[in-house]
N, CA, C and O atoms as a MOPAC input file, in Angstrom:
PM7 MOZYME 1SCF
protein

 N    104.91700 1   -57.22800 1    78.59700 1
 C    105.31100 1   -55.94300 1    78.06700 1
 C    106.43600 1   -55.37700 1    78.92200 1
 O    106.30000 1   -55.32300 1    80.14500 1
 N    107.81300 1   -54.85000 1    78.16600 1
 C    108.92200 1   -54.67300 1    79.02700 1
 C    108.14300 1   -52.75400 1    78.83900 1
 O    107.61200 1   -52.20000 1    77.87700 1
 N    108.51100 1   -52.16300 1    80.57800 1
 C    108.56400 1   -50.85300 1    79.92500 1
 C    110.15400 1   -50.08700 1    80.62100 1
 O    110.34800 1   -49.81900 1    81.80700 1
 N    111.10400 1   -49.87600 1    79.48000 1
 C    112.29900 1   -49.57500 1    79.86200 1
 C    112.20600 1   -48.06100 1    79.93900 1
 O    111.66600 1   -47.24200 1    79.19500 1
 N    112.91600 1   -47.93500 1    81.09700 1
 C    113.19600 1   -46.31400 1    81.46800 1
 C    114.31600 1   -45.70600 1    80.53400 1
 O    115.25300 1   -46.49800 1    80.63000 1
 N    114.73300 1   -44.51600 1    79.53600 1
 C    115.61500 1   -44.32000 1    79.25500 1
 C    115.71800 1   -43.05500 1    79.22600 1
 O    116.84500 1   -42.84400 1    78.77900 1
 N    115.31300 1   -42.27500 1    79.39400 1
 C    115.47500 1   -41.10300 1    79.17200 1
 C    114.80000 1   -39.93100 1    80.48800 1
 O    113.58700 1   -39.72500 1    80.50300 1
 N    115.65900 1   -39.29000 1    81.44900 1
 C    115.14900 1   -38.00900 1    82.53000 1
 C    115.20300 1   -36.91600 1    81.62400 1
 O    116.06400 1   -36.87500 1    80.74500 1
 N    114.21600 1   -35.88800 1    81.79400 1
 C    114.92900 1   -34.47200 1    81.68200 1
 C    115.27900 1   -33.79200 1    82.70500 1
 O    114.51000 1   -33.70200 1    83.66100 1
 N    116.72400 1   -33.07200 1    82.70400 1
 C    116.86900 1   -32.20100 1    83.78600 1
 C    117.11800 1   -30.61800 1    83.51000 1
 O    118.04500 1   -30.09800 1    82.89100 1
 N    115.56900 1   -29.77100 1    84.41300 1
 C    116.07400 1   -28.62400 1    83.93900 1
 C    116.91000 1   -27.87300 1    84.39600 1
 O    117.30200 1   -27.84900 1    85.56200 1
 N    117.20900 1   -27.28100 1    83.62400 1
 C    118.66700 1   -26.32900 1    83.73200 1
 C    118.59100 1   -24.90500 1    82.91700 1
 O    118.09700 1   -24.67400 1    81.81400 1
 N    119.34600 1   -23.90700 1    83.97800 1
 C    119.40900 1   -22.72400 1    83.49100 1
 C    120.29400 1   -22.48000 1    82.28300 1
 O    120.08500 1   -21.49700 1    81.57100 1
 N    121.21800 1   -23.28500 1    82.03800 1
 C    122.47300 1   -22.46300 1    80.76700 1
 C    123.12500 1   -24.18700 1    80.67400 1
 O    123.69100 1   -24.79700 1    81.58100 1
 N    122.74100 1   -24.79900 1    78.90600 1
 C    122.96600 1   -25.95600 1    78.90500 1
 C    124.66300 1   -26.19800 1    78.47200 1
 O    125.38700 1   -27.18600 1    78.59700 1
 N    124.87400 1   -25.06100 1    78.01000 1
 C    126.75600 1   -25.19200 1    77.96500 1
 C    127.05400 1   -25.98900 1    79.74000 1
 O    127.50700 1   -27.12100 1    79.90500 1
 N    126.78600 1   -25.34700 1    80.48200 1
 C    126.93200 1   -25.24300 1    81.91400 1
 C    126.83900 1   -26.40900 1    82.27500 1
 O    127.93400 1   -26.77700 1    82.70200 1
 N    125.92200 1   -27.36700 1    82.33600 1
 C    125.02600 1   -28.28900 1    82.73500 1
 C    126.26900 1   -29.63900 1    81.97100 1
 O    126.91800 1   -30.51900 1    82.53600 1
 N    126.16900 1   -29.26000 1    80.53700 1
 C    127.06600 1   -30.31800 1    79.70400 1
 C    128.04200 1   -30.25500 1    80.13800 1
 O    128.37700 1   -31.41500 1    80.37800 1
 N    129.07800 1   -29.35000 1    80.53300 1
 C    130.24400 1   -29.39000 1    81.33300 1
 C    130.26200 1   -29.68900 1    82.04500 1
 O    131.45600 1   -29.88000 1    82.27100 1
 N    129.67500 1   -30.00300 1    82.90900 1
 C    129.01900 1   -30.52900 1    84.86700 1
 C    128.87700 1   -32.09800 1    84.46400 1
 O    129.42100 1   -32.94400 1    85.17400 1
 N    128.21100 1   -32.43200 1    83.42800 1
 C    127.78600 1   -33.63800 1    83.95100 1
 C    128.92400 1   -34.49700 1    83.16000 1
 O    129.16900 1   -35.66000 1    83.48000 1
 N    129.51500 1   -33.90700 1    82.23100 1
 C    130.47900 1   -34.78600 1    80.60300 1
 C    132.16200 1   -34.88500 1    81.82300 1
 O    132.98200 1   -35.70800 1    82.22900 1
 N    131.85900 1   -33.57400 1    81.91800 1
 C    133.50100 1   -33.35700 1    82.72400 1
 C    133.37100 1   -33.97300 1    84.20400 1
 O    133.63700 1   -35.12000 1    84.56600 1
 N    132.97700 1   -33.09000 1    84.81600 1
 C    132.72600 1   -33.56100 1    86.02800 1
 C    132.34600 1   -34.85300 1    86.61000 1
 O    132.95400 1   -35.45500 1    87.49500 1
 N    130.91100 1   -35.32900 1    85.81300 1
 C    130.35800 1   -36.64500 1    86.52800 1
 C    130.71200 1   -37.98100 1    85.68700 1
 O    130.58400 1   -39.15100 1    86.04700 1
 N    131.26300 1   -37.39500 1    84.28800 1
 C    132.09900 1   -38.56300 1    83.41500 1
 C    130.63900 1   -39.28100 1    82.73300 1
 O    130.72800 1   -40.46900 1    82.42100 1
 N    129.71300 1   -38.78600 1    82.57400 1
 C    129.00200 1   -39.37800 1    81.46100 1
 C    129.24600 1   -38.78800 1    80.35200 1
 O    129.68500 1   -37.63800 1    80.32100 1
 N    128.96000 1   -39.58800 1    79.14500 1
 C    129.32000 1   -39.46400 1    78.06500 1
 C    128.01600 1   -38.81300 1    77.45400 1
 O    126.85200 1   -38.87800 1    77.85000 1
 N    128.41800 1   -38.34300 1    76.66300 1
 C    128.14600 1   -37.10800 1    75.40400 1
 C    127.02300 1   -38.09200 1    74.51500 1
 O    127.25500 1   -39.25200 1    74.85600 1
 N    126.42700 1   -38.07600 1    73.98000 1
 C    125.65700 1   -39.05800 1    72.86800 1
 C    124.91900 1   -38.25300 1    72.15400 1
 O    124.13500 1   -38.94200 1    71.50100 1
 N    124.74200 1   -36.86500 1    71.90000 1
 C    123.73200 1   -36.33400 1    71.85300 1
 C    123.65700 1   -34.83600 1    71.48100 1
 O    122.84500 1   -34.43000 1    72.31300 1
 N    124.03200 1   -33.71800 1    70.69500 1
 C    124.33000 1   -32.42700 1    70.98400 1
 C    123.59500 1   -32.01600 1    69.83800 1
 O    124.07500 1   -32.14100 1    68.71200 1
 N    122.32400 1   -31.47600 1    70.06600 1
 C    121.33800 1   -31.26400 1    68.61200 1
 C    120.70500 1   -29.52600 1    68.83200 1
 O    120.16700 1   -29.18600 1    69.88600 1
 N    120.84000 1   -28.83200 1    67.97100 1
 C    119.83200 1   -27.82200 1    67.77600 1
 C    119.41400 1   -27.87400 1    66.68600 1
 O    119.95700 1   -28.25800 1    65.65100 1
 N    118.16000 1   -27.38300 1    66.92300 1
 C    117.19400 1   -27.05700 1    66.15600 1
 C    116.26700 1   -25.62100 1    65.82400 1
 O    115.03800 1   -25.58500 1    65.88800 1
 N    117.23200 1   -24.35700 1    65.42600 1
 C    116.85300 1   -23.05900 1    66.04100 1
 C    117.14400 1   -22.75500 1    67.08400 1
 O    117.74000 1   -23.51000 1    67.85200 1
 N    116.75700 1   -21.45300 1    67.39200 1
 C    116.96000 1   -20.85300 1    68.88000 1
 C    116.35500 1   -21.12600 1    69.81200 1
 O    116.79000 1   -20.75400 1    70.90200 1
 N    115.17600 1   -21.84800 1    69.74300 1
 C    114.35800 1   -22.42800 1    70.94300 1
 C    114.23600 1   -23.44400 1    70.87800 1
 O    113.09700 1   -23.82000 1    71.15500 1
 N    115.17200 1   -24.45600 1    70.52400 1
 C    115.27000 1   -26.21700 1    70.75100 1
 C    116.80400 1   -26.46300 1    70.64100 1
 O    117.59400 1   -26.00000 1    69.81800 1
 N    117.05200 1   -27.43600 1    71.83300 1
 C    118.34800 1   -27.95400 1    71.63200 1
 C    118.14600 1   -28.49300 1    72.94700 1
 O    117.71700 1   -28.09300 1    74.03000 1
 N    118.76000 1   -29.88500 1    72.29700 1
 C    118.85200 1   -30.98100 1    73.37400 1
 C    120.12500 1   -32.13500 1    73.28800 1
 O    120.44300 1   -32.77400 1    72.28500 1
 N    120.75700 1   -32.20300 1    74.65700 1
 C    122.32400 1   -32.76800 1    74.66500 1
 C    121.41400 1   -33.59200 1    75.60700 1
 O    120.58900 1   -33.13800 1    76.40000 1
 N    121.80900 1   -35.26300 1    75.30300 1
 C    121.98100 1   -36.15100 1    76.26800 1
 C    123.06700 1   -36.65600 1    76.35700 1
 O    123.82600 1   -37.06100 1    75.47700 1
 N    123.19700 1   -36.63100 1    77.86700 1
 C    124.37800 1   -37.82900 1    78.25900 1
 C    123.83700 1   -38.89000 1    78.79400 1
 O    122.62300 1   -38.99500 1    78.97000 1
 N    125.19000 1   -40.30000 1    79.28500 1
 C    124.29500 1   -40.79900 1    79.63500 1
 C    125.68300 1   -41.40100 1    80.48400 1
 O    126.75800 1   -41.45700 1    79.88700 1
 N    125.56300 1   -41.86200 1    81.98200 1
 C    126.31100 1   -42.12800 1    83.31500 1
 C    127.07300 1   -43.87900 1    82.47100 1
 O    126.48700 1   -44.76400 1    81.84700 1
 N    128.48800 1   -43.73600 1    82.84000 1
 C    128.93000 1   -45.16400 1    82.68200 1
 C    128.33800 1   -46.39200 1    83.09200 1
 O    128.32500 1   -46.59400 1    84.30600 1
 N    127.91200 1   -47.13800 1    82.44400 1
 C    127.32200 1   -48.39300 1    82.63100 1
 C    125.91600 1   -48.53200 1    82.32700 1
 O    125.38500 1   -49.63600 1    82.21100 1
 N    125.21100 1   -47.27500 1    82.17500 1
 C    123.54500 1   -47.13900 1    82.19900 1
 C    123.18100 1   -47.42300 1    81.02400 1
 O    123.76400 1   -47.35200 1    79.94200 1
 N    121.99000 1   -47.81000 1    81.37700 1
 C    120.72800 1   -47.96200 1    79.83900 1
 C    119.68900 1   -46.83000 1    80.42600 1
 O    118.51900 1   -47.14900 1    80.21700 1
 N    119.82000 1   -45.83500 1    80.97200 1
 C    119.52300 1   -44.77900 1    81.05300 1
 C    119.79000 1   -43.32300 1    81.25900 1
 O    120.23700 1   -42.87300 1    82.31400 1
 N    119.49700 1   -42.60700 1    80.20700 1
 C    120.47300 1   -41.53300 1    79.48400 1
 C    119.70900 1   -40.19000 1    80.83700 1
 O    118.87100 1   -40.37600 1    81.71900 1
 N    120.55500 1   -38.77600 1    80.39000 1
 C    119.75300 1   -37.58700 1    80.83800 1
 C    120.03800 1   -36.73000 1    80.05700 1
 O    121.15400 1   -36.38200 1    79.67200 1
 N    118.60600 1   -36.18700 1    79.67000 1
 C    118.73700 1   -34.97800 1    78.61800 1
 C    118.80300 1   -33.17800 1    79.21200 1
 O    117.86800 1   -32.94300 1    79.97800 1
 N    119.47200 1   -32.30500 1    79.03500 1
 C    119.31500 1   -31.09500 1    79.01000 1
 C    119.27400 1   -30.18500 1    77.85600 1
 O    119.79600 1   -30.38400 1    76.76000 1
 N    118.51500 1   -29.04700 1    78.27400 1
 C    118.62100 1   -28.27200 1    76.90100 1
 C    117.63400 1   -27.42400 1    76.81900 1
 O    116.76700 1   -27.84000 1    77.58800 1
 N    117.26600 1   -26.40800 1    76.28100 1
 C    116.30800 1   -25.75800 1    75.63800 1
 C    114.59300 1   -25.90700 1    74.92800 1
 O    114.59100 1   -26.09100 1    73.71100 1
 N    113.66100 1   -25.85900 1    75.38600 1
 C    112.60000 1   -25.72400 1    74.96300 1
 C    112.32000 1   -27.99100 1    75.24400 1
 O    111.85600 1   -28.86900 1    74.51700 1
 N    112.76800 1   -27.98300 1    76.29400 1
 C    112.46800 1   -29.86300 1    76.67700 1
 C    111.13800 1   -29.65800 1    77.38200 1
 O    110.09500 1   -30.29300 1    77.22500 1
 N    111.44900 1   -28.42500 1    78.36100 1
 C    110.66800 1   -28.96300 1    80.03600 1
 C    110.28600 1   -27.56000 1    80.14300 1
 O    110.93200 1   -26.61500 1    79.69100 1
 N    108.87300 1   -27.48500 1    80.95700 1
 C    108.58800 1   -26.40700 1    81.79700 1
 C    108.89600 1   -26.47100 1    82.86600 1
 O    108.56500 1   -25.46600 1    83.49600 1
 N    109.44400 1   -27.26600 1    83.47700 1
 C    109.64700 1   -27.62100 1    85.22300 1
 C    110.93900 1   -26.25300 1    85.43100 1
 O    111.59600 1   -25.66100 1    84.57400 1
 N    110.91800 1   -26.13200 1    86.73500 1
 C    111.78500 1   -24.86100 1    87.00400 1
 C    112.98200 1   -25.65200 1    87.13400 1
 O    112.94200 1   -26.86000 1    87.36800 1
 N    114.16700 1   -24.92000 1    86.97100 1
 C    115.61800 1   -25.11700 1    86.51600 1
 C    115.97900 1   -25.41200 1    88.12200 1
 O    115.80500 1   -24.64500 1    89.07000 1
 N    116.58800 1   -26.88400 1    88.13100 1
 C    116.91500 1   -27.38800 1    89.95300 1
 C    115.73300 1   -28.06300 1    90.20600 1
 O    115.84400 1   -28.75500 1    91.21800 1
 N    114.83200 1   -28.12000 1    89.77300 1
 C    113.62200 1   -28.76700 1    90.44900 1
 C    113.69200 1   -30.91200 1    90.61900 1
 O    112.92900 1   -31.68500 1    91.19800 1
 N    114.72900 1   -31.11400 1    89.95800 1
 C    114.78100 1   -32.41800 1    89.91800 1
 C    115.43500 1   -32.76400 1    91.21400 1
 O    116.46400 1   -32.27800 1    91.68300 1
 N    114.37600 1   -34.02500 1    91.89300 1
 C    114.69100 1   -34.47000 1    93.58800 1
 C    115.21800 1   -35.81200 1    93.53800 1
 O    114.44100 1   -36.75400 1    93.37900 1
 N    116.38700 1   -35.98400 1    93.65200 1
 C    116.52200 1   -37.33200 1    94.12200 1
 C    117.04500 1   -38.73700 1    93.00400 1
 O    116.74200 1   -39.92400 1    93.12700 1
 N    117.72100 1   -38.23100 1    92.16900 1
 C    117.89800 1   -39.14200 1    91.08000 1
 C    118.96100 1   -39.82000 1    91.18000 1
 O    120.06600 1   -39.30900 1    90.99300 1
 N    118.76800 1   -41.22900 1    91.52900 1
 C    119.88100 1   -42.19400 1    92.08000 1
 C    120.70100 1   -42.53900 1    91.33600 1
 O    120.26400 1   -42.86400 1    90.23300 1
 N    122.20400 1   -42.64200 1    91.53400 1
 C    123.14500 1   -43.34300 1    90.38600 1
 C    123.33000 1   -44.42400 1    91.53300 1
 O    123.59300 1   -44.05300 1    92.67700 1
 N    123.22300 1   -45.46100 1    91.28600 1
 C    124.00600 1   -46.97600 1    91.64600 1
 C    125.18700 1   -47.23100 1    91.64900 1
 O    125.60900 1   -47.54400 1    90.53600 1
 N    126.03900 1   -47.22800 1    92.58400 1
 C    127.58500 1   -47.62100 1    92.27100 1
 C    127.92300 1   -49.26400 1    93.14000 1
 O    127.41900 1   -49.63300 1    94.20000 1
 N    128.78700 1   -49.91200 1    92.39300 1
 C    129.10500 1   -51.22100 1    93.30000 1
 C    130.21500 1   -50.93300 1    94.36300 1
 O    130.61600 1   -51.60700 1    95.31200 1
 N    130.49200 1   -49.98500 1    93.99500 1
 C    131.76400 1   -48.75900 1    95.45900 1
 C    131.56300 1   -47.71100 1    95.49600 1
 O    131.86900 1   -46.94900 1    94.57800 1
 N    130.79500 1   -47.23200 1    96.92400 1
 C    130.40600 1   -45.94700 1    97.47400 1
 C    131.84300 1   -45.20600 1    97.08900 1
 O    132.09300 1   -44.36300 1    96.22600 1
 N    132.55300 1   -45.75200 1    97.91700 1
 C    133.88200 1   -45.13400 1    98.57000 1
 C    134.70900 1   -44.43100 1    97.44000 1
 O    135.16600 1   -43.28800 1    97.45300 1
 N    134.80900 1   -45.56600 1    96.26900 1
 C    135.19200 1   -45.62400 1    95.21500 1
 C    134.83200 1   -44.42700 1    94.27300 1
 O    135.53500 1   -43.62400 1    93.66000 1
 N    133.64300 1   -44.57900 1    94.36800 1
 C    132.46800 1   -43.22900 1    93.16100 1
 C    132.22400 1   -41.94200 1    94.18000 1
 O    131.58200 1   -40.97200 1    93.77900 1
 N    132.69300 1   -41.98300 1    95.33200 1
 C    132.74100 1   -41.09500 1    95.73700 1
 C    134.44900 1   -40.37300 1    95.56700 1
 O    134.47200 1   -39.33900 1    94.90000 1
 N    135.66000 1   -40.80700 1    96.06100 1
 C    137.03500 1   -40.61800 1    95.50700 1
 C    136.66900 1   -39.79600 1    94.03000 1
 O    136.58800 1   -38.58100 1    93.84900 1
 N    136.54100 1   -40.56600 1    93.36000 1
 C    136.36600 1   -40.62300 1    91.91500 1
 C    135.92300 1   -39.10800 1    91.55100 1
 O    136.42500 1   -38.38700 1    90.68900 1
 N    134.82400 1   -38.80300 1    92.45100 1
 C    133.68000 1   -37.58900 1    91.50500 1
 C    134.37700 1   -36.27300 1    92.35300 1
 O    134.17700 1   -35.14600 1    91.90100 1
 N    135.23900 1   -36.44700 1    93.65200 1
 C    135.26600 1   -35.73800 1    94.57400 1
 C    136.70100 1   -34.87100 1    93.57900 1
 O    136.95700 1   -33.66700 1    93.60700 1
 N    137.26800 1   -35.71500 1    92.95500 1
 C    138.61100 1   -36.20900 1    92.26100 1
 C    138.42800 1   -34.90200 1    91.40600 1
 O    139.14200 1   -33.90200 1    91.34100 1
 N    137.00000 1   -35.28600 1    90.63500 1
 C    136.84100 1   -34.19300 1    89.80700 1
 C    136.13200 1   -32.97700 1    89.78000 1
 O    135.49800 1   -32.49100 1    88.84300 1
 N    136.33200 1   -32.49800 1    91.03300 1
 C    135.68400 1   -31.07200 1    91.47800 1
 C    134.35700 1   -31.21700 1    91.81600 1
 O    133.73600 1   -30.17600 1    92.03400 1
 N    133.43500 1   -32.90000 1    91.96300 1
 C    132.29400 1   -32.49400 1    92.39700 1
 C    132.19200 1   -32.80700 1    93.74200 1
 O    132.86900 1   -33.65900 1    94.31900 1
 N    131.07200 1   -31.89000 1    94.38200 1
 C    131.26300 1   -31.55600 1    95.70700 1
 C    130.04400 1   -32.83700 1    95.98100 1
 O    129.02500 1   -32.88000 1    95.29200 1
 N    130.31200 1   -33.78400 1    97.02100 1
 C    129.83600 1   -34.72000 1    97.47000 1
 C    130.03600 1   -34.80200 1    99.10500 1
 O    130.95700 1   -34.40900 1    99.82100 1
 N    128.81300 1   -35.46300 1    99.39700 1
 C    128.58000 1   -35.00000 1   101.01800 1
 C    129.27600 1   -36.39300 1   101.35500 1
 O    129.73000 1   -37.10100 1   100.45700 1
 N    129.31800 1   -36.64900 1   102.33000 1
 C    130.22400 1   -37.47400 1   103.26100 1
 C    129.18500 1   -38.47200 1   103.51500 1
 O    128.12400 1   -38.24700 1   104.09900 1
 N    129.70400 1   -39.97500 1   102.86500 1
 C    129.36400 1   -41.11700 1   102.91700 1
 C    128.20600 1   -41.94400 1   104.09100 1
 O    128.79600 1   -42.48200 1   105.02800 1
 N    127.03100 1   -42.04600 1   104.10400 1
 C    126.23600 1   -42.64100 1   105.41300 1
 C    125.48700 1   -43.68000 1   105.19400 1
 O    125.16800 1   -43.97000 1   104.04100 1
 N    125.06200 1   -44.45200 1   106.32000 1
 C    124.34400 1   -45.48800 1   106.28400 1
 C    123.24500 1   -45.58100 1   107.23700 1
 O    123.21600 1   -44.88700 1   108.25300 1
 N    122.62200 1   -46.16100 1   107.02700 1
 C    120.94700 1   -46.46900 1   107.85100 1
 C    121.20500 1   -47.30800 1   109.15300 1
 O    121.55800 1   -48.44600 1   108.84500 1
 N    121.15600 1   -47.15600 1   110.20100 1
 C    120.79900 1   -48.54300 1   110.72300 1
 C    119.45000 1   -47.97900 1   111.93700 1
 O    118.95800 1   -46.85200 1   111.99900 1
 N    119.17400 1   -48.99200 1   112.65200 1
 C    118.00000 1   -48.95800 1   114.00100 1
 C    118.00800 1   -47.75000 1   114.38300 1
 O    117.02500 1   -47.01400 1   114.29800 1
 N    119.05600 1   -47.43200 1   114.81700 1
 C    119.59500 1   -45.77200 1   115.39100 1
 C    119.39500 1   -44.90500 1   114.70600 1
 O    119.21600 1   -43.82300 1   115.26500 1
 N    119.31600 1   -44.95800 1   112.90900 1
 C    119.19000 1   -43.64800 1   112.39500 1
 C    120.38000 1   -43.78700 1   111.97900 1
 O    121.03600 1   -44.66400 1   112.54200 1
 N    120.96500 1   -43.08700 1   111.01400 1
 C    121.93600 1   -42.55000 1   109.78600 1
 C    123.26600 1   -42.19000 1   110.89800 1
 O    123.43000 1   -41.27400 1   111.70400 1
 N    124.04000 1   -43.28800 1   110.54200 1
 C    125.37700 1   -43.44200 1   110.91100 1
 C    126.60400 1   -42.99700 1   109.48300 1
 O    126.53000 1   -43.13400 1   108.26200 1
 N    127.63700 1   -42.44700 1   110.38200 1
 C    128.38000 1   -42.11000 1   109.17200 1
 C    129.85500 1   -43.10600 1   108.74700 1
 O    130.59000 1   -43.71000 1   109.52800 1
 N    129.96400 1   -42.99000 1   106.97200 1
 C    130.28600 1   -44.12600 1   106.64500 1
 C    129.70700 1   -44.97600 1   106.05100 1
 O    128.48800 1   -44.81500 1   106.11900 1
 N    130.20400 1   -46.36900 1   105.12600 1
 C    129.60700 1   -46.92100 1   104.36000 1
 C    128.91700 1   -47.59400 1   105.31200 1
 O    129.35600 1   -47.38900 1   106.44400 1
 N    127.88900 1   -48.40400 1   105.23900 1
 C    127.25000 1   -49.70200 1   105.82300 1
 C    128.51700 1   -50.62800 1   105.97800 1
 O    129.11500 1   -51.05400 1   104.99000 1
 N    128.90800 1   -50.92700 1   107.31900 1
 C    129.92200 1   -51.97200 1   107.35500 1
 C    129.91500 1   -53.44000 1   106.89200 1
 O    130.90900 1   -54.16400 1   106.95300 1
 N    128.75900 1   -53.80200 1   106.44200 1
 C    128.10100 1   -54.97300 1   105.96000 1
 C    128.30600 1   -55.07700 1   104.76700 1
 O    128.38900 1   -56.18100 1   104.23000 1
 N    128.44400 1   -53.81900 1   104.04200 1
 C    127.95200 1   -53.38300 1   102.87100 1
 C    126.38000 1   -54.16000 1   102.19000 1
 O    126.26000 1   -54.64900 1   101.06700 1
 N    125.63900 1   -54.09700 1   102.94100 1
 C    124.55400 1   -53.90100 1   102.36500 1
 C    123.68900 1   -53.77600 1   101.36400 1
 O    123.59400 1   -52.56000 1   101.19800 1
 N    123.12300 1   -54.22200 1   100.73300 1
 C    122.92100 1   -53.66700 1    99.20900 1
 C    122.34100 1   -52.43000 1    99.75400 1
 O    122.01100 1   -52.44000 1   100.94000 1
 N    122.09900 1   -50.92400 1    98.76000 1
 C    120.48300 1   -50.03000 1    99.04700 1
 C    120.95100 1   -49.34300 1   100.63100 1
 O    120.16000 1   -48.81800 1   101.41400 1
 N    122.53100 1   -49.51800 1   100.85800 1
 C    121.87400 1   -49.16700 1   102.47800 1
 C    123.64700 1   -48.31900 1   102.49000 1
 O    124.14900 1   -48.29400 1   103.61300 1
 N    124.41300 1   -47.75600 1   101.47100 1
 C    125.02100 1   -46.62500 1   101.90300 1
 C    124.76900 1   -45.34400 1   100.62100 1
 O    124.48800 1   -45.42000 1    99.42500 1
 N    124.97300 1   -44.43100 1   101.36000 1
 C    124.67500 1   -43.46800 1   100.57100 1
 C    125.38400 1   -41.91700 1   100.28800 1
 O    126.20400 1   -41.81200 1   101.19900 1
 N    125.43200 1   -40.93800 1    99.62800 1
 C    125.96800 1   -39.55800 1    99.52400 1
 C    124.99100 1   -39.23300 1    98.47600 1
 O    124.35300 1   -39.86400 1    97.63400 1
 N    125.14600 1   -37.71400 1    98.93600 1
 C    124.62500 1   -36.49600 1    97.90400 1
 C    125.22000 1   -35.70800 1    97.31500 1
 O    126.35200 1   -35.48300 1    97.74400 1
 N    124.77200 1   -34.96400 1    96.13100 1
 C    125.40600 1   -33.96000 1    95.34000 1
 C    124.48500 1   -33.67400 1    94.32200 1
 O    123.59800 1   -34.33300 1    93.77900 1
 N    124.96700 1   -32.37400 1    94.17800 1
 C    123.77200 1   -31.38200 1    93.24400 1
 C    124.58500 1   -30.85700 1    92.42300 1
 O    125.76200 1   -30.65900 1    92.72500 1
 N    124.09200 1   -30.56600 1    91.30300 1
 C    124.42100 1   -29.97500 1    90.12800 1
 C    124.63100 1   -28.27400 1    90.26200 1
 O    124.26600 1   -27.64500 1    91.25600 1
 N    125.00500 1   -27.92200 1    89.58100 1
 C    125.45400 1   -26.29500 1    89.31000 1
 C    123.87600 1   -25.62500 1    89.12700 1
 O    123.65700 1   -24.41300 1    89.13900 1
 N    122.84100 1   -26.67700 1    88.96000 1
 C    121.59600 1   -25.66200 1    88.98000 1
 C    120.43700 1   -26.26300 1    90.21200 1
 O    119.22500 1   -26.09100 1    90.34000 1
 N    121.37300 1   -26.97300 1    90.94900 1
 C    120.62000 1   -27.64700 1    92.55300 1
 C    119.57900 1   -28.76800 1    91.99300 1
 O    118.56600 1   -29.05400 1    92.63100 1
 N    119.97200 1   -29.50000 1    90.50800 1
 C    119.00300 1   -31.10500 1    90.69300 1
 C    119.35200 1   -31.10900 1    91.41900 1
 O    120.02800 1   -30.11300 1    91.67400 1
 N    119.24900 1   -32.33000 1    92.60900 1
 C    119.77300 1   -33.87700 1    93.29100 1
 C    120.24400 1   -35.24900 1    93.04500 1
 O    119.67400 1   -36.18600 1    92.48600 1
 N    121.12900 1   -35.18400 1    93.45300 1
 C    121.63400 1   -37.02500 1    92.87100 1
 C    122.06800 1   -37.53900 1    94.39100 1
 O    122.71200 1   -36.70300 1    95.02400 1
 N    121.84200 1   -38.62100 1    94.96800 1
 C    121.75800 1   -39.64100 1    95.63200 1
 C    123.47900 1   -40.51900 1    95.16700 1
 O    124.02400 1   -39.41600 1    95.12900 1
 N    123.70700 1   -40.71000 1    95.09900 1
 C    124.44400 1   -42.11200 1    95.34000 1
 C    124.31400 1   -43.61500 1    96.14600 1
 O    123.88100 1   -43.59100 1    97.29800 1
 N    124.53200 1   -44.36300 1    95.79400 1
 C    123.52800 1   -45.59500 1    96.14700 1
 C    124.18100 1   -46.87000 1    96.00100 1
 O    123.85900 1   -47.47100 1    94.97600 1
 N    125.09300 1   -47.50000 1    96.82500 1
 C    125.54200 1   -48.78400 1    97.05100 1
 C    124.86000 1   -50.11400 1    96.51300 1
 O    123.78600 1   -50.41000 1    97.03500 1
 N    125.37500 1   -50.96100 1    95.50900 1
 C    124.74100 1   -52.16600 1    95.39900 1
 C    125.64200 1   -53.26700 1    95.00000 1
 O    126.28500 1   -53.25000 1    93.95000 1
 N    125.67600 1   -54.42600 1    96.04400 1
 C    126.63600 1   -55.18200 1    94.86400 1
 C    127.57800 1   -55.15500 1    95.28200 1
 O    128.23100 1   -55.68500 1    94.38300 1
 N    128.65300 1   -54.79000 1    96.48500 1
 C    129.39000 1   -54.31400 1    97.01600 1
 C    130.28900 1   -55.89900 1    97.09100 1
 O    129.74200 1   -56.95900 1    97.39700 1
 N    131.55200 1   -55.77200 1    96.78900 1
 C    132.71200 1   -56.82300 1    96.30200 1
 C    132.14200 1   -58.26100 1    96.28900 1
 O    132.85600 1   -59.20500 1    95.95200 1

């Protein structure tokens, strides 16, 4: 039995807001822009390359708006997807890696799979990770 992940919800205070953040800003694409009345409406996007989408919107989630911790995007270039997002007004923390010592800054010079990383939060404080794999 395959069980495929496809779909997060992330809550959010004002989904105009959120769709602009993630379509403009983080460059996932649009797939998705539905209402249904005044208390349903749900936009998914979904990140270049993924078979897993993220929905925002109206009447999805009770979880409080920002409450999402830690949701990894995978890139095969830190450096790269970091340029890239920084490019487009999103604010991303400065590139680090793990070693014996504790969190050195900079990619993993090895490049590593799983082992460089950055952060950045959305206009309503989710979390997203960034996450090295695959590296040239």
């Amino acid at each position: 039995m395959d069980y495929k992940l496809e779909l997060l919800l992330l809550p959010v205070t004002d989904v105009d807001r959120a769709k602009a953040f993630y379509s403009e800003r983080m460059g996932f694409a649009v797939d998705v822009d539905h209402r249904a009345g005044p208390d349903f409406r749900v936009v998914q996007l979904t990140p270049p390359g993924s078979a897993c989408s993220v929905s925002v919107g109206t009447g999805l989630t009770d979880a409080p708006p920002g409450s999402a911790r830690g949701l990894h995007l995978v890139v095969t270039d830190i450096e790269a997807a970091h340029a890239e997002l920084t490019g487009r007004g999103v604010e991303v923390s400065d590139i680090r890696h793990m070693t014996a010592e504790g969190w050195q800054p900079g990619p993993d010079p090895k490049r590593t799979d799983f082992n460089s990383f950055a952060d950045l939060r959305d206009p309503d404080g989710n979390t997203w990770v960034l996450q090295e794999r695959g590296h040239g």
